[in-house]
C-alpha positions as CSV (number, residue, x, y, z in Angstrom):
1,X,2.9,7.1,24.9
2,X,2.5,6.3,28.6
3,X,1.3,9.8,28.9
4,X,-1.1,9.0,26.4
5,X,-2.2,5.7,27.7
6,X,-3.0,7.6,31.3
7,X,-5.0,10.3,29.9
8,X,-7.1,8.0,28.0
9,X,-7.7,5.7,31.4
10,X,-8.4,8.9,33.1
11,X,-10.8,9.6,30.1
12,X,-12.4,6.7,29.6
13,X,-11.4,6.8,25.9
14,X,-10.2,4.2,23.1
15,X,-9.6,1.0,24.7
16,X,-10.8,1.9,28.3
17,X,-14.1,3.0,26.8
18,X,-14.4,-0.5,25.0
19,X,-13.0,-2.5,28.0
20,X,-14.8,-0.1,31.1
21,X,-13.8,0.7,34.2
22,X,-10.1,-1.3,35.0
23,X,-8.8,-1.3,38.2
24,X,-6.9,-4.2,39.1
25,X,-3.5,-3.1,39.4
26,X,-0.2,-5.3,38.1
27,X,2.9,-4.5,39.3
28,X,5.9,-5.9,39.8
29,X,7.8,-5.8,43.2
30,X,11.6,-4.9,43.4
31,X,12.6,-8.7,42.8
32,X,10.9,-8.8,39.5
33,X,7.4,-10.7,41.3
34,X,3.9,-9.6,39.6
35,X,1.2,-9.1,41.6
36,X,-2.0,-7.6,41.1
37,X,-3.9,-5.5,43.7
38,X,-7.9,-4.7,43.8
39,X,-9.8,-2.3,45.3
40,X,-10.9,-3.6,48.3
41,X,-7.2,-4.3,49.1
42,X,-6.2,-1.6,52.2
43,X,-3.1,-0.3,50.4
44,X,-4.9,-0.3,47.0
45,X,-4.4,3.7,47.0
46,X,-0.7,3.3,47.4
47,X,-0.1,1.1,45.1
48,X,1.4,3.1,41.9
49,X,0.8,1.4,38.0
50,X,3.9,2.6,35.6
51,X,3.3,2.3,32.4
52,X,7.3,2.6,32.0
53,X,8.3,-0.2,34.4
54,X,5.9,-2.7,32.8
55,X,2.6,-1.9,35.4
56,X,-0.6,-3.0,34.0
57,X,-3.8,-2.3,34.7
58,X,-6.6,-5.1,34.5
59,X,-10.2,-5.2,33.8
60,X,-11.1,-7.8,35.8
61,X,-8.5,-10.8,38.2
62,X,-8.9,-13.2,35.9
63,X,-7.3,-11.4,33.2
64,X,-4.6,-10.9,35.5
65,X,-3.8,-14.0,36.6
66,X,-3.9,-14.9,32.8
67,X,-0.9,-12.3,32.6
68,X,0.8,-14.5,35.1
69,X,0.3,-11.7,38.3
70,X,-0.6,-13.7,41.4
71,X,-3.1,-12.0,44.1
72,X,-1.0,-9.4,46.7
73,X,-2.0,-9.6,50.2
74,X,-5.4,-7.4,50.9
C-alpha cells in the first residue's frame, strides 16, 4: 500500500492529481514530535516521509498544522 501511495505521488495520479503538487513534509522525530518541513527549508532534501512510520505529506502548511505538525527549523 505504501508502495502504492509513492508511485502514485511520483505519478501525480488519484489523489495527488486532485490535490497537486504536495510537498510539505510531516514527520515525526525520534520522541514522537511532528513537524512539518517545506521546501525552502535547507535540509528539506534530507528529510525522509515513511508512509510506514506515520510520515505525511501536505499540500499546503496549513493543512499541516491542522494535522497538529508544528513548523521545523528552516
Amino acid at each position: 500500500m505504501v508502495s502504492a501511495a509513492e508511485t502514485a505521488k511520483e505519478n501525480e495520479a488519484g489523489f495527488w492529481k486532485t490535490c497537486g503538487p504536495c510537498a510539505v513534509k510531516g514527520n515525526y522525530d525520534i520522541h514522537g514530535k511532528r513537524y512539518y518541513h517545506l521546501p525552502s527549508f535547507r535540509h528539506y532534501s534530507q528529510v525522509v516521509v515513511n508512509l510506514d512510520e506515520a510520515d505525511r505529506w501536505f499540500c499546503s502548511e496549513r493543512e499541516a498544522v491542522k494535522a497538529g505538525f508544528v513548523r521545523a527549523r528552516d
